[in-house]
C-alpha positions as CSV (number, residue, x, y, z in Angstrom):
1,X,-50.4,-12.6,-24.5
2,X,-48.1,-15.1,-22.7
3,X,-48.9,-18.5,-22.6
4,X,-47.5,-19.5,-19.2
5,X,-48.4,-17.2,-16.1
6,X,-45.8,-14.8,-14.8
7,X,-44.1,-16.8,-12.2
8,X,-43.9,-15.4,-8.3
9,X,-40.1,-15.0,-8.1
10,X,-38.7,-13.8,-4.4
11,X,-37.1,-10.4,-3.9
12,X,-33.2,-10.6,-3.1
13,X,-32.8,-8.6,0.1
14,X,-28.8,-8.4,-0.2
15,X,-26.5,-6.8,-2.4
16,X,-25.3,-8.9,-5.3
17,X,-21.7,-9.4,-5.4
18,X,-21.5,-7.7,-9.1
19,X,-23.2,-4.8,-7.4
20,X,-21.0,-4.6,-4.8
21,X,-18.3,-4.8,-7.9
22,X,-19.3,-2.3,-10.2
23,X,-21.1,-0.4,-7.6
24,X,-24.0,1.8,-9.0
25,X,-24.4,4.4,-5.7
26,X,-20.8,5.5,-6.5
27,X,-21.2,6.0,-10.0
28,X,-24.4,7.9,-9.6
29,X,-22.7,11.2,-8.8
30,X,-20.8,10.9,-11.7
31,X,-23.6,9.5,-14.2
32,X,-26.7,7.6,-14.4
33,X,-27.4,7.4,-18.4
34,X,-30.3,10.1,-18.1
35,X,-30.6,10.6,-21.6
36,X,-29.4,7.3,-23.4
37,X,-31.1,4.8,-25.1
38,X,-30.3,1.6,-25.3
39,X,-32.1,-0.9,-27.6
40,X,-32.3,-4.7,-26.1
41,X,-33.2,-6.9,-28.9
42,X,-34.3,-9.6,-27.4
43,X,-37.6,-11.5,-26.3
44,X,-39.3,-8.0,-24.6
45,X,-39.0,-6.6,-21.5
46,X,-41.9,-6.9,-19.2
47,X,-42.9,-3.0,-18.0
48,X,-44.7,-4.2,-15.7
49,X,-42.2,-5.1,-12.9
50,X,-41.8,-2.7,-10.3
51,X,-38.0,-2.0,-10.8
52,X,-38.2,-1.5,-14.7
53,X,-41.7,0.0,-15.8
54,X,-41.2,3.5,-16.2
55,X,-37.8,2.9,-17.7
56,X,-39.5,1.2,-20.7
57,X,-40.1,2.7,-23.5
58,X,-43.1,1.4,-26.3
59,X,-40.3,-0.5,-28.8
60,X,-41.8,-2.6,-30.8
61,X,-42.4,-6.8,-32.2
62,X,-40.9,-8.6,-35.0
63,X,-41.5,-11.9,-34.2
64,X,-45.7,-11.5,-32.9
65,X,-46.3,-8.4,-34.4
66,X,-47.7,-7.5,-31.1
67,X,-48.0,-3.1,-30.9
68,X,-44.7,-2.9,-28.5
69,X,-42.1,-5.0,-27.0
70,X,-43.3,-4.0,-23.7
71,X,-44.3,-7.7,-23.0
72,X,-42.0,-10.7,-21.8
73,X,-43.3,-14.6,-22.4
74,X,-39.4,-15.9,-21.0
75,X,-37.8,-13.0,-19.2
76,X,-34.6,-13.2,-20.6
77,X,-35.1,-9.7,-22.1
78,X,-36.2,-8.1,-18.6
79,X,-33.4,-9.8,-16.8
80,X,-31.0,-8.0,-19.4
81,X,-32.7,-4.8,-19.2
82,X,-32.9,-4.5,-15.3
83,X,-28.3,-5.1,-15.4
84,X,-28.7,-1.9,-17.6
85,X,-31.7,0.7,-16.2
86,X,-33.4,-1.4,-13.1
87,X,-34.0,1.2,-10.8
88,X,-32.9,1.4,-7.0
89,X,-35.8,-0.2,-4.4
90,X,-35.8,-0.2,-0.5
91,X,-37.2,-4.0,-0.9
92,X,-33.1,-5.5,-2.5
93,X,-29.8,-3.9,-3.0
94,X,-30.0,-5.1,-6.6
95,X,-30.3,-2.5,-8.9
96,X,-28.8,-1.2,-12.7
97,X,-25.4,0.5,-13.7
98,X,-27.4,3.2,-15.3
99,X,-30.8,3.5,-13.4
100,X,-32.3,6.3,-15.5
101,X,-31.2,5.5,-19.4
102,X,-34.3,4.7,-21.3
103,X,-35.0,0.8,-22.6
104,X,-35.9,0.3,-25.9
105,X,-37.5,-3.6,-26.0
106,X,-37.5,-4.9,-29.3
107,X,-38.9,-8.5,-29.4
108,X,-37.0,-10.7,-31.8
109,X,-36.6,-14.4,-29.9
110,X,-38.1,-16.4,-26.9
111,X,-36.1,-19.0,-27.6
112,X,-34.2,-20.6,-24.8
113,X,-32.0,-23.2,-23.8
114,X,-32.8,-26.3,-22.0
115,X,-30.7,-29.3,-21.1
116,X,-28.6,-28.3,-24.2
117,X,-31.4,-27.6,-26.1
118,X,-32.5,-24.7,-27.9
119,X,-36.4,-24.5,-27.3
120,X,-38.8,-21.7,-28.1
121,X,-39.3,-19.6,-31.2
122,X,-36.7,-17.4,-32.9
123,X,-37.6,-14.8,-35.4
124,X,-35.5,-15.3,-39.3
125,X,-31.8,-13.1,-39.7
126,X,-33.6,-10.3,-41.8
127,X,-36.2,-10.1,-39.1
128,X,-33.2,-9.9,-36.7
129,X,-31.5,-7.1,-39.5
130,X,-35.6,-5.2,-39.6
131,X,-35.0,-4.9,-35.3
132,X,-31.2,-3.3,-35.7
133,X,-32.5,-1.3,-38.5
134,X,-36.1,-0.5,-36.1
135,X,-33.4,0.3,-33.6
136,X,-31.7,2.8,-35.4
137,X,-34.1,4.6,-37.7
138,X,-37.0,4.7,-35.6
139,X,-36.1,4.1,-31.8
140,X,-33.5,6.9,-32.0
141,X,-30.9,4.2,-29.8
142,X,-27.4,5.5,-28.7
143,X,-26.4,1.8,-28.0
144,X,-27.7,-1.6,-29.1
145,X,-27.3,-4.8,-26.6
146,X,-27.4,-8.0,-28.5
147,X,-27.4,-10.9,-25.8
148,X,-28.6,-13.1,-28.7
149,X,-26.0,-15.1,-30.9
150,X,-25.5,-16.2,-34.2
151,X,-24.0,-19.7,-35.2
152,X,-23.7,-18.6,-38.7
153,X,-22.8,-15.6,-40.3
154,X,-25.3,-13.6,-42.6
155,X,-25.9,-11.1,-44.6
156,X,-28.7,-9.2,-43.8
157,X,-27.6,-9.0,-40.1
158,X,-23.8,-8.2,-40.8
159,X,-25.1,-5.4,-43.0
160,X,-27.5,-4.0,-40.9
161,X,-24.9,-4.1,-37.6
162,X,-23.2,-2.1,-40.2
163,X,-25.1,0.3,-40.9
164,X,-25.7,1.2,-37.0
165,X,-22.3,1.4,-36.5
166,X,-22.0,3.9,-39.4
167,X,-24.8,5.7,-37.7
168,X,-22.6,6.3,-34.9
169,X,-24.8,3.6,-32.4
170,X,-22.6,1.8,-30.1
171,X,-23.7,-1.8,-30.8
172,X,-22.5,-4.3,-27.8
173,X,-22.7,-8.0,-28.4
174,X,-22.6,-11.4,-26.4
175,X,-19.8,-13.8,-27.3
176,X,-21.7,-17.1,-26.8
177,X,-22.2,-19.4,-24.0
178,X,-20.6,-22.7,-25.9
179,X,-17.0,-22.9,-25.4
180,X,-16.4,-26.6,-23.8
181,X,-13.2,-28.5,-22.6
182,X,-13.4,-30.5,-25.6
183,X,-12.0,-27.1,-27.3
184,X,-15.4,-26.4,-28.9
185,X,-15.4,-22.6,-29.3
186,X,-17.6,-21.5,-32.5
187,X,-17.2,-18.2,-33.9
188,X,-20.3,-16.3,-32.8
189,X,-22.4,-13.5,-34.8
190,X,-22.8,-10.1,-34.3
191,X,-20.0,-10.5,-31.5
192,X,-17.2,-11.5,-34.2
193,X,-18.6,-7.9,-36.4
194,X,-16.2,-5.3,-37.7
195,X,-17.1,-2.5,-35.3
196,X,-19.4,-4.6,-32.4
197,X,-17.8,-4.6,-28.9
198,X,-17.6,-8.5,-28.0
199,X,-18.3,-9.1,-24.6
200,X,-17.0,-12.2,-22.5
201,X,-18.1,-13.4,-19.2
202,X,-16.2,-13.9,-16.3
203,X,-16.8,-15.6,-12.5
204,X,-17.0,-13.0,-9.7
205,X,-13.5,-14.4,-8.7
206,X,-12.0,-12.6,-12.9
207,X,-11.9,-15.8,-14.5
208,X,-13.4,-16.9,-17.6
209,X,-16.0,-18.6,-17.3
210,X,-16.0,-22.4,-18.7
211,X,-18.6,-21.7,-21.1
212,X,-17.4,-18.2,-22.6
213,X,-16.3,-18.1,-26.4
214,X,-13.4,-16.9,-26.4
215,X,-11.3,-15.4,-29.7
216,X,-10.4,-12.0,-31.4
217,X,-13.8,-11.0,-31.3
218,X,-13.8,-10.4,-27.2
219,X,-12.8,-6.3,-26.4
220,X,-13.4,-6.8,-22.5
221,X,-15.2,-9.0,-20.1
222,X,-17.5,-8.3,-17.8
223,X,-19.3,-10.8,-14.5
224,X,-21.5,-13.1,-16.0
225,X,-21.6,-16.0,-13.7
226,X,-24.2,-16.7,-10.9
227,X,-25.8,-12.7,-11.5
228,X,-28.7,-11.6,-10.3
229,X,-31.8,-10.2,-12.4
230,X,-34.8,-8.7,-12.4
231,X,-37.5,-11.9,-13.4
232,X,-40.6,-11.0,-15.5
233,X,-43.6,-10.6,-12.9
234,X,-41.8,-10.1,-9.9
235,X,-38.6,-10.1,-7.7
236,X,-35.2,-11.7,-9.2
237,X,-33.8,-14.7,-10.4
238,X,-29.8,-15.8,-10.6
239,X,-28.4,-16.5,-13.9
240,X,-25.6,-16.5,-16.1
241,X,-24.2,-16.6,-19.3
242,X,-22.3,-14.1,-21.7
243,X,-26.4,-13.0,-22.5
244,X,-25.8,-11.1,-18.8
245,X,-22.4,-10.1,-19.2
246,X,-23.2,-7.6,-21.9
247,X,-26.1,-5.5,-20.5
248,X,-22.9,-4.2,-17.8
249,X,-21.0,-2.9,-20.8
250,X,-23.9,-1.5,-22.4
251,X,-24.9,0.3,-19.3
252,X,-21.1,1.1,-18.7
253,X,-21.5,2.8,-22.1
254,X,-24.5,4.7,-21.4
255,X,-23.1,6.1,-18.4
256,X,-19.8,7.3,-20.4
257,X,-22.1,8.7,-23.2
258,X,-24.3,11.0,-20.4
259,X,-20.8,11.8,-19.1
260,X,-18.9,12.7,-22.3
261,X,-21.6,13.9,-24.6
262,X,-18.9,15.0,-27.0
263,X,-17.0,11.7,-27.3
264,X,-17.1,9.8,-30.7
265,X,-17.9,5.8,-30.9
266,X,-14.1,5.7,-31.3
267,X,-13.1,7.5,-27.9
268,X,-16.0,5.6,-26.4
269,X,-14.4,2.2,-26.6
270,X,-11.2,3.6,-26.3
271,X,-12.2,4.7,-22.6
272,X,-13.9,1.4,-22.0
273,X,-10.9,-0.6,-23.0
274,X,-8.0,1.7,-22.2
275,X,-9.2,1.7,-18.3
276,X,-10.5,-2.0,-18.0
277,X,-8.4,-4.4,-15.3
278,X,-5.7,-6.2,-16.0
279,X,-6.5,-9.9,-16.5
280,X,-4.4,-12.9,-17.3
281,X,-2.9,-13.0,-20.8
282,X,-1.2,-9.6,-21.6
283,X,-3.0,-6.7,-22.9
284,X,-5.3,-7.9,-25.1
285,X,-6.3,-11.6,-25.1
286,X,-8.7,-13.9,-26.7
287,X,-10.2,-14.7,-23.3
288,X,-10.4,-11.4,-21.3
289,X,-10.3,-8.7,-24.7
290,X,-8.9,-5.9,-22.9
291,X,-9.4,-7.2,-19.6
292,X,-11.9,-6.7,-16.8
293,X,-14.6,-3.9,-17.3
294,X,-14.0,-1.2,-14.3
295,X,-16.9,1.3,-14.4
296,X,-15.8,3.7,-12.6
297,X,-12.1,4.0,-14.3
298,X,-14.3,4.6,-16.8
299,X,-15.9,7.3,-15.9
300,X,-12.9,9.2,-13.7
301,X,-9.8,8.6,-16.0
302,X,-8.0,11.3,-17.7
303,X,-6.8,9.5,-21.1
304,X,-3.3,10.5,-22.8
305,X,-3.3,10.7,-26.4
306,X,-4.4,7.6,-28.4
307,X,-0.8,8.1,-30.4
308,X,2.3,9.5,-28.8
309,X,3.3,13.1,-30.6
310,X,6.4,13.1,-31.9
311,X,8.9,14.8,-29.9
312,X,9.2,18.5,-31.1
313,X,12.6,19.5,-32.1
314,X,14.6,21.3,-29.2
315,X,14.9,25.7,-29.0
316,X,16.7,28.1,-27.4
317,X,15.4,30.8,-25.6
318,X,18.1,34.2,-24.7
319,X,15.8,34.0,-21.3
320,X,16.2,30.5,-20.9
321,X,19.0,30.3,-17.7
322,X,19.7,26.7,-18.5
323,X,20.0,27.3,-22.3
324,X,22.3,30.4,-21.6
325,X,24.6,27.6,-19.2
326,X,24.3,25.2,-21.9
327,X,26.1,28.1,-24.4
328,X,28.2,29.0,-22.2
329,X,29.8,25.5,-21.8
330,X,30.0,25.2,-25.5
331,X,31.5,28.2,-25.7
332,X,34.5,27.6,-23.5
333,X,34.7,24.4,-24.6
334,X,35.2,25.7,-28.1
335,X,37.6,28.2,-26.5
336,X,39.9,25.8,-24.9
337,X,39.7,23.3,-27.9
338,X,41.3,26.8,-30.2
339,X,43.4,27.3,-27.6
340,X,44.8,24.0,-27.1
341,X,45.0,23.7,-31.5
342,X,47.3,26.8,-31.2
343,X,50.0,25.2,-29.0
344,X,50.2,22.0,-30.4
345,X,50.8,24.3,-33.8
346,X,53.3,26.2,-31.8
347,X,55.1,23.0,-31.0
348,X,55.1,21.4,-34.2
349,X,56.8,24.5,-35.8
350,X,59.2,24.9,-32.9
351,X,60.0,21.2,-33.7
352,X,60.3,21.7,-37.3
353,X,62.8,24.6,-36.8
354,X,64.7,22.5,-34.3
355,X,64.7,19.8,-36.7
356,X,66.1,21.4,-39.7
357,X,69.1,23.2,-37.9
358,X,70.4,20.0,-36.5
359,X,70.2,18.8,-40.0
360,X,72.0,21.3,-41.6
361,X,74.5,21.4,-38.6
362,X,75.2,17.7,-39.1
363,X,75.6,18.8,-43.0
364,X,78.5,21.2,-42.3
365,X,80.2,19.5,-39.3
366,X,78.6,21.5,-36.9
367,X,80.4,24.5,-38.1
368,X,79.3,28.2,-37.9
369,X,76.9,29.3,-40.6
370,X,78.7,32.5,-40.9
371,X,81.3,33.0,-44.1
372,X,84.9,32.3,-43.8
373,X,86.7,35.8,-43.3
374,X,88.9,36.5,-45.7
């Protein structure tokens, strides 16, 4: 049970500005992640709000032990979930990318962070590794959202987001909220992962925001800034943070997963980054990754071959009107080049011949060749 009572949040009766970006109506004819699971490991997801509860799945507890993760003390993992599966209401225009994936809560932290301060409990790294694993091997997940960072690397959890990614899970990771104008920027864990999708966050305007970690490690961004979320209990809160720039790309994923059942984790991130925005920095940055997630690119775009073919050498066809032209020239080319060697022969003989009787008619005094008569 939670200690503090679930708070009375209001409803947002607009439409967010990421929703009016990424736009969940339009990509609903395309896909709505029916099918997917995606694991948020995180502090729960309350099932009880009327946006998320049948979306919710039983999960599970690592850090109370409690029979599900269906519960939320803090509501940072229902304010994740509801960016990835919160269903459409007549009461807000707020809703998820991928309405009808399934959520997979899996309760690992209810720590938050205060005035700078990191309050609330945490579960250890291997309990974190246990959840990826839980994820995995038990919950059946086709994508893991981590909006929970690392500030130090480990073991346990490096080899566990390992072994999801060998398992063919699509594991999405927050870069970290503590980038500062000082130049701090740590490297943050999973994000920084062989084979995790880092995820930075941007204003609505596609800037970075101030307090995105920025390095290698980011493959796109996504709107993180001022978002709005589904609040445990009721109605929505704003937020923002990296933590709420993920759950778009994990829902973005979902979607591309329902619509391309056949496509490997490879293609997968391949479509995600190949048709993501443009953003400042080239194409691939430390800030932006591959630039600015596009969710419906992602879903419409026909993709040309991740390596160019190597251009085939050229043939002839006898039916081919412009290979028969193409002989033809050569051929009178080759004519007039022959005929054109035979004259200058010609000439140089004729000049020879001329050569050699002036020669021998200098010789003799220019007299006849013919004998004296006698």
């Amino acid at each position: 049970m939670c200690e503090s009572p679930e708070p009375k949040n209001p409803v947002t009766k607009g439409v967010p500005i990421e929703d009016q970006m990424y736009a969940p109506k339009r990509l609903a004819p395309l896909a709505t992640g029916a099918g997917v699971r995606v694991a948020v490991i995180d502090s729960g997801v309350d099932a009880d709000h009327a946006q998320l509860g049948d979306k919710v799945d039983k999960g599970a507890d690592f850090l109370h032990n409690d029979n599900s993760g269906r519960q939320d003390c803090v509501g940072h993992g229902t304010a994740v979930a509801s960016l990835i599966a919160a269903g459409p209401s007549q009461d807000t225009g707020f809703q998820g990318l991928a309405p009808d994936a399934t959520i997979v809560p899996i309760r690992i932290s209810e720590q938050q962070e205060i005035d700078g301060e990191a309050v609330g409990e945490r579960g250890t790294p291997k309990q974190f590794a246990d959840a990826i694993d839980f994820a995995v091997e038990q919950a059946d997940a086709d994508v893991i959202n981590l909006s929970l960072v690392m500030t130090t690397d480990n073991t346990d959890v490096k080899r566990a987001v390992q072994r999801a990614v060998d398992a063919g899970v699509i594991v999405v990771a927050a870069a970290g909220n503590n980038a500062t104008a000082e130049g701090g920027n740590p490297v943050p864990f999973p994000a920084s992962y062989d084979g995790v999708i880092g995820v930075g966050a941007t204003t609505a305007e596609g800037t970075r925001a101030t307090y995105s970690q920025h390095g290698k490690y980011v493959d796109i961004a996504a709107v993180g800034d001022n978002v709005t979320v589904a609040w445990r209990g009721t109605g929505h809160a704003v937020v923002q943070g990296t933590s709420f720039a993920a759950p778009f790309v994990s829902a973005t994923v979902a979607l591309i997963k329902q619509r391309f059942p056949d496509a490997t984790p490879d293609e997968i991130f391949r479509r995600l980054t190949a048709t993501a925005d443009p953003a400042p920095g080239g194409d691939k940055s430390d800030d932006y990754g591959y630039g600015l997630l596009n969710p419906y690119r992602a879903l419409t775009e026909s993709l040309g071959p991740a390596t160019r073919a190597p251009r085939p050498p050229a043939v002839m066809s006898g039916n081919d009107p412009e290979a028969a032209a193409l002989a033809a020239r050569r051929a009178r080319s080759e004519e007039r080049a022959m005929l054109f060697g035979a004259i200058g022969m010609v000439a140089a003989l004729l000049l020879g011949v001329v050569a050699l009787i002036m020669r021998r008619g200098r010789q003799r005094g220019w007299r006849p060749a013919t004998p004296d008569p006698q």
